[in-house]
C-alpha positions in Angstrom: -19.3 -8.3 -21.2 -19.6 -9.9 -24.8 -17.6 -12.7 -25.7 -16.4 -13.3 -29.3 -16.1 -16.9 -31.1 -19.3 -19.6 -31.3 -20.6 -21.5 -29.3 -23.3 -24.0 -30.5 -27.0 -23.6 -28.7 -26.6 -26.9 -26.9 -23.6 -25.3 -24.7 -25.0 -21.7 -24.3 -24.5 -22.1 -20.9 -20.6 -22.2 -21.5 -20.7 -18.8 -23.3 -22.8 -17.1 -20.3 -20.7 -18.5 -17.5 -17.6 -17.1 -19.4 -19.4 -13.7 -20.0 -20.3 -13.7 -16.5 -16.7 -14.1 -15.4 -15.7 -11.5 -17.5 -18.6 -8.9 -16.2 -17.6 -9.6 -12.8 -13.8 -8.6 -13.4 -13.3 -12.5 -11.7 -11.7 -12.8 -15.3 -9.6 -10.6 -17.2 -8.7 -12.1 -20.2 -9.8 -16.0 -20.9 -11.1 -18.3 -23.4 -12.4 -21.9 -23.2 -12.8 -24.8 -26.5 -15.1 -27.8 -26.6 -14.8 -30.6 -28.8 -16.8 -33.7 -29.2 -15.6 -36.0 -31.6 -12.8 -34.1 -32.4 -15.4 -31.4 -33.9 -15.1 -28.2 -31.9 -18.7 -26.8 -30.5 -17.5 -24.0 -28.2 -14.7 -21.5 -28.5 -14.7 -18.6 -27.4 -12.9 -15.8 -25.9 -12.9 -12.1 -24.4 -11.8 -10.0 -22.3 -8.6 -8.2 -22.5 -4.7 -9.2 -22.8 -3.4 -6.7 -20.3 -4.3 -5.3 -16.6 -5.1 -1.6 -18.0 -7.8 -3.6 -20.3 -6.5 -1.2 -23.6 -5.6 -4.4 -25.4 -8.6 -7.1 -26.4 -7.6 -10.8 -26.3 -8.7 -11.9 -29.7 -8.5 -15.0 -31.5 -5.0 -15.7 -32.1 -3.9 -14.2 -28.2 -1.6 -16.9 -27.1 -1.0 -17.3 -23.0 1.5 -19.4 -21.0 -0.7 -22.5 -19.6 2.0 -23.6 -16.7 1.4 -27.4 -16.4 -1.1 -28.3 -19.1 2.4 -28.2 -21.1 2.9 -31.9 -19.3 0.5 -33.2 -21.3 2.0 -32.5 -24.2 5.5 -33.6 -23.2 3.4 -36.9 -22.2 1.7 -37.1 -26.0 5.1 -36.9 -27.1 6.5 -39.6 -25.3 3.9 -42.0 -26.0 4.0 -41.2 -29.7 7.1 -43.0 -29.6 5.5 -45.8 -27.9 3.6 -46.1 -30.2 5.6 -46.5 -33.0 7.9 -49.0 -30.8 10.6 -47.0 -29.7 9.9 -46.1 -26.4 9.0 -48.8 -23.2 6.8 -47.4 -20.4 8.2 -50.4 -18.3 12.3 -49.8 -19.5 15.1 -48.1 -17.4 15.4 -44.3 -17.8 19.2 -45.3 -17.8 18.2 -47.8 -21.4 17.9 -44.5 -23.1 19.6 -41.7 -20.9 22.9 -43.9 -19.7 23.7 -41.3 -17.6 20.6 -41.4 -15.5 21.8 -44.8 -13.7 23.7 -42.8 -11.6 23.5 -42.2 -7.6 21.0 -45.0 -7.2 18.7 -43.9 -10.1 19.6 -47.6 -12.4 15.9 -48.9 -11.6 13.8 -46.0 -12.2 11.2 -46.9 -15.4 9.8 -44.8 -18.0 6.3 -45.0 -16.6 8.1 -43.3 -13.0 8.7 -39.6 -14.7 5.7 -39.9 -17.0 3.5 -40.6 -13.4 5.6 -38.4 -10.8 7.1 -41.5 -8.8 10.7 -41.7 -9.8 11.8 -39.4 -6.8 13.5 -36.9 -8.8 11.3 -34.1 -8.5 13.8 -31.4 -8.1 17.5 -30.2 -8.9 19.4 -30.6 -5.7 20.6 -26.8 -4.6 21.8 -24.7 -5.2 20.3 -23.6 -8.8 18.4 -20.3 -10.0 15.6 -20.3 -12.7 17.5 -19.2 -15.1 20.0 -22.3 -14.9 16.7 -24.7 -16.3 16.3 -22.3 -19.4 19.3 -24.7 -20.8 17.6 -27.7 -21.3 21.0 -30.3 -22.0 22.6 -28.8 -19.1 20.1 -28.5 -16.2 19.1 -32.9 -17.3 22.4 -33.5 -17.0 22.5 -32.0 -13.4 19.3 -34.3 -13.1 21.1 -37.7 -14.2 24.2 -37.1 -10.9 21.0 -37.2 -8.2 20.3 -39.3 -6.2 16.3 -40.1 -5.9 14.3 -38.0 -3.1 12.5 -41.1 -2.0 12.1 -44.4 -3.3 11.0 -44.4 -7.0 7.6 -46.2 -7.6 6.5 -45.7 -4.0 4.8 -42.2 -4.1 3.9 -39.4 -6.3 6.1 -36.5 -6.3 4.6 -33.8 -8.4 7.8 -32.7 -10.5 6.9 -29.5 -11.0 9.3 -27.6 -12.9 11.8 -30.8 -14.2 9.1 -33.2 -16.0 10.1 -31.8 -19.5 13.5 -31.7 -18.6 13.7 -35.6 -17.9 10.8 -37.1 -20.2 12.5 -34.3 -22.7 16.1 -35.8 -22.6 14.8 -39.0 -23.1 13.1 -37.9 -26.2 16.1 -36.3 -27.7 18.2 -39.2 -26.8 15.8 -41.4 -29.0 15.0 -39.3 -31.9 18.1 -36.6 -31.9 15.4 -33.7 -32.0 14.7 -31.6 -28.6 11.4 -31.2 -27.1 10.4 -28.4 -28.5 11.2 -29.6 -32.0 9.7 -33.2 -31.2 6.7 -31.6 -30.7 5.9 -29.2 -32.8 6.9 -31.6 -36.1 4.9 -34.4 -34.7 2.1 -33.2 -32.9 1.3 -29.3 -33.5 2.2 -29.0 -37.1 0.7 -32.4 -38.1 -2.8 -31.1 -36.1 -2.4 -26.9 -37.3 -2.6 -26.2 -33.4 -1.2 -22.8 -32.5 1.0 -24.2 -29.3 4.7 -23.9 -28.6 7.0 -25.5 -26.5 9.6 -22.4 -26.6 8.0 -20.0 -28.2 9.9 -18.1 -30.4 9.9 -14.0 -30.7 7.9 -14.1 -33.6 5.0 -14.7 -31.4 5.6 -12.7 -28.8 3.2 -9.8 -29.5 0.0 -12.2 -29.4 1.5 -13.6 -25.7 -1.1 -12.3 -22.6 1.2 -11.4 -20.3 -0.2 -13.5 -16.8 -0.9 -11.4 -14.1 0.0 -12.9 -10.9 -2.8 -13.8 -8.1 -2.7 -11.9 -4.5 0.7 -13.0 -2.5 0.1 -15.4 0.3 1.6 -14.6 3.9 2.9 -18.1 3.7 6.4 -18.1 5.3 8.3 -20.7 3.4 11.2 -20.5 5.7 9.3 -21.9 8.7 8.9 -25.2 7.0 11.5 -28.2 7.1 14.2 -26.9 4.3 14.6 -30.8 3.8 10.9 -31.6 3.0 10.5 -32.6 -0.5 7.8 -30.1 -0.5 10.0 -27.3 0.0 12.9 -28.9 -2.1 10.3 -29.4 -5.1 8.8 -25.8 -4.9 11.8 -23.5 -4.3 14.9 -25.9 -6.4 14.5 -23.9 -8.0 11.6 -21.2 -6.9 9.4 -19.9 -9.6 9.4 -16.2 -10.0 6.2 -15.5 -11.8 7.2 -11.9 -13.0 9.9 -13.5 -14.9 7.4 -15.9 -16.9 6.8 -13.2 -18.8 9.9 -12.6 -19.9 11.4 -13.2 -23.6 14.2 -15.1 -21.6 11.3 -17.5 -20.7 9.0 -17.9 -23.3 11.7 -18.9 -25.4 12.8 -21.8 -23.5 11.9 -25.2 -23.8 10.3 -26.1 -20.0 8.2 -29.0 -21.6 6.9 -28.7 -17.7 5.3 -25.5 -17.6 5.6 -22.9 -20.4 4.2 -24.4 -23.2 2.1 -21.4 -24.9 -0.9 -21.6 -26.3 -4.5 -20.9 -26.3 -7.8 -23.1 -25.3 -8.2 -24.2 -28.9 -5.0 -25.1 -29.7 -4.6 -27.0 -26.5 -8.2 -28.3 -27.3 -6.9 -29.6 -30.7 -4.2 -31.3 -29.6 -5.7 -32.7 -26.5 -8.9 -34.3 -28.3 -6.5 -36.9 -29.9 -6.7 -38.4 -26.5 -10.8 -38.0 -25.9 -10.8 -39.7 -29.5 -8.9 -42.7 -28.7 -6.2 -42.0 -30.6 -7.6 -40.9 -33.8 -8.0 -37.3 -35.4 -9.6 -36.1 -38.6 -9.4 -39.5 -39.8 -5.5 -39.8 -39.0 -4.5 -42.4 -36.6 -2.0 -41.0 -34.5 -2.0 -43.1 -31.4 -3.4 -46.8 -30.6 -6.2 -47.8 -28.3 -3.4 -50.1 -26.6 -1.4 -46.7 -26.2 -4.1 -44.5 -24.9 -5.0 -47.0 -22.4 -1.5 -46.7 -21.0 -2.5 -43.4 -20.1 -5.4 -45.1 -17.4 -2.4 -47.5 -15.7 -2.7 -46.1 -12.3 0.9 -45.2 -10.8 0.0 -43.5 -7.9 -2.8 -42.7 -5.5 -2.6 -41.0 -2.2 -1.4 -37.3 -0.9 1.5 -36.3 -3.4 4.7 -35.8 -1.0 5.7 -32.2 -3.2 1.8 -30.5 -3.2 0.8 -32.5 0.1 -2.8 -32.8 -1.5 -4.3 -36.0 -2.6 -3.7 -37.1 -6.3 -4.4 -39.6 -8.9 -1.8 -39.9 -11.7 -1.5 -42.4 -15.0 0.7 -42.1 -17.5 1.3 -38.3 -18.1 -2.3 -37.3 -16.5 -4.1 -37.1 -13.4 -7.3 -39.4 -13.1 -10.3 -38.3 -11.1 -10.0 -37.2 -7.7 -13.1 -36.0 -6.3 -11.5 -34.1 -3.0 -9.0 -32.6 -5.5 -10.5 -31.5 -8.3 -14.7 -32.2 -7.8 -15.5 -30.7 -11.1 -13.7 -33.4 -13.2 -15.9 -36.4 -13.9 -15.1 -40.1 -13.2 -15.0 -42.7 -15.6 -12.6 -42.8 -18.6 -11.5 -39.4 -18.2 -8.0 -38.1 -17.8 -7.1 -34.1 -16.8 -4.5 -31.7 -15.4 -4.2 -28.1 -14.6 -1.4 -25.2 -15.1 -0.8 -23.2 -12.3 -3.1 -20.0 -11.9 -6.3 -22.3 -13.6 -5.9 -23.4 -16.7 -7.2 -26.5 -17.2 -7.3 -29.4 -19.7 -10.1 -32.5 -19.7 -10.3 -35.9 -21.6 -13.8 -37.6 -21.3 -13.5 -40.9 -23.1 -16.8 -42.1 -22.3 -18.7 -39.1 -24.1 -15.5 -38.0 -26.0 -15.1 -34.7 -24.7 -11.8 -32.3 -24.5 -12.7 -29.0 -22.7 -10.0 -26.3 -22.3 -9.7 -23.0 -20.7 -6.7 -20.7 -20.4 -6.3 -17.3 -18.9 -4.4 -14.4 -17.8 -5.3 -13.6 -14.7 -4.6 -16.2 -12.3 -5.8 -17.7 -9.5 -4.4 -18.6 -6.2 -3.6 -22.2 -5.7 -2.1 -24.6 -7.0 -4.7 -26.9 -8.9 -7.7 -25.7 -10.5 -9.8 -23.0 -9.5 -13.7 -21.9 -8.9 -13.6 -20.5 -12.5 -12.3 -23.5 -14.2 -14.4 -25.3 -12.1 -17.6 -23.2 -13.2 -16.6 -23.4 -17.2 -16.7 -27.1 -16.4 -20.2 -27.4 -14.6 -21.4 -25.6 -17.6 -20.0 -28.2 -19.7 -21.4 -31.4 -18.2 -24.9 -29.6 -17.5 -25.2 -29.3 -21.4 -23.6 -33.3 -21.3 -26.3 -34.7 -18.9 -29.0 -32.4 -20.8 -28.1 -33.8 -24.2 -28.8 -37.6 -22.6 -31.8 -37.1 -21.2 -33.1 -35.5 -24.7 
């Protein structure tokens, strides 16, 4: 199957994978961006939006990227480090007085930025539906009490990091997430991403099509584990992700919609050190906040092993083999999208879909886009 977009010679491998993927019906709908030095040298796209395969994805089809939106929630928090007004090292409660409560007086910024403040749920009951309203559903957040002890342990928070990094946002600056982001970061860098997407973009949205149901009885597990409080407080219905209801809420954890070039855009700020079209947005002091190392060990929520900074996951080679080491910096949405920050060669490389994968982190295409990728890297240095 063709693709559509460019893709310069040097990365030609990139294009074939992906039209490959697409041949194989692996892929349904996908596209993946390059940048090196904030200059983009690979996007492209194809496939189609919806399972019948009537409707093309084109260049403007947007998709929900699940958990890559953390990384934008984490840009916006450390623009306002940046300019001063936000402490990686404060009390949540400084900000969000509120938060103090029920033992949670000494939890730090950097703790919900890295997944170690022990809040990585809403205590039950709650349906999906409660966390469309943002200022309520933090609010039921600030009367917890922590799940463990903050600062100890990762905890992926899987559907509440927007809602806590959010509120602490809007306590600072008066504007929600969504608004935050899109004045600051997405308008300021013309990237086509939306943290609550409004209806006027709802015809370019791919609707996802869920992967294969595991026979994983969830029941049988301890109902007290902070796995199973994490992953069903509430539980994610993935039909209902592609519902208006959804898209128009502002889950700065995992419906931020965009595309691969959009998130590319946004995301090379970071593989640039800060700097973007010759705009300084963010500091070197500020992106190396990002490298501080908060956690490292099997994350109590996804009981696999992790590496988290600031906002990002670090290298993990049983986790995720295809990201490099080094200065790099990466996380994945749910189904396989995937974002990556290479410092050392400054290199973002984004890929969203439709069709998702099983698992919960990465997947063997994502994984294969990215090979591509650092074969062209390594072949460029030895030329």
């Amino acid at each position: 199957m063709t693709t559509s977009g460019f893709c310069v010679d040097e990365f030609g491998g990139v294009r074939t994978e992906l039209a490959n993927q697409l041949a194989s019906g692996e892929e349904l709908g996908a596209a993946v961006c390059v940048t090196v030095d904030g200059e983009t040298v690979v996007d492209l796209w194809g496939g189609h939006r919806d399972p019948e395969r009537t409707v093309p994805w084109t260049e403007d089809t947007l998709v929900n990227v699940f958990s890559i939106s953390k990384t934008m929630t984490a840009l916006c928090a450390l623009l306002l480090v940046d300019r001063g007004e936000l402490d990686v090292r404060q009390r949540v409660a400084h900000y969000w007085p509120e938060f103090a409560a029920n033992g949670k007086g000494d939890i730090e910024i950097r703790h919900i930025l890295g997944h170690t403040s022990g809040v990585s749920g809403w205590e039950r009951p709650i349906e999906l539906a409660d966390i469309y309203d943002t200022e309520a559903a933090s609010a039921r957040l600030a009367t917890q009490s922590p799940w463990w002890t903050p600062g100890t342990a990762s905890g992926y928070h899987a559907l509440n990091y927007g809602h806590l990094v959010g509120e602490v946002i809007r306590r600072i600056t008066g504007r929600g997430l969504g608004q935050f982001f899109a004045e600051e970061l997405a308008g300021p860098l013309d990237a086509d991403f939306h943290i609550g997407t409004g209806p006027e973009h709802h015809h370019r949205i791919a609707p996802l099509v869920p992967p294969p149901r595991l026979h994983f009885d969830m029941a049988s597990l301890d109902q007290t584990s902070i796995l199973v409080k994490t992953l069903t407080s509430p539980l994610l219905d993935l039909p209902e992700a592609n519902s208006a209801a959804w898209r128009r809420a502002e889950i700065g954890a995992v419906n931020g919609h965009g595309n691969a070039r959009s998130v590319a855009r946004i995301q090379s700020l970071v593989s640039c050190g800060g700097a973007l079209g010759g705009r300084r947005l963010l500091s070197e002091k500020t992106i190396d906040l990002i490298f501080e190392q908060q956690s490292d060990g099997p994350d109590l929520a996804l009981l696999v092993p992790l590496r988290f900074g600031l906002g990002y996951g670090l290298p993990q080679p049983q986790t995720a083999p295809a990201v490099p080491g080094g200065r790099v910096c990466w996380w994945a949405g749910l189904g396989g999208a995937i974002v990556v920050n290479d410092l050392d060669h400054r290199i973002t490389f984004a890929y969203t879909m439709n069709k998702m994968a099983p698992g919960l982190i990465g997947s063997p295409r994502a994984d294969a886009y990215l090979r591509a990728v650092y074969t062209a890297v390594r072949a460029g240095a030895r030329a």
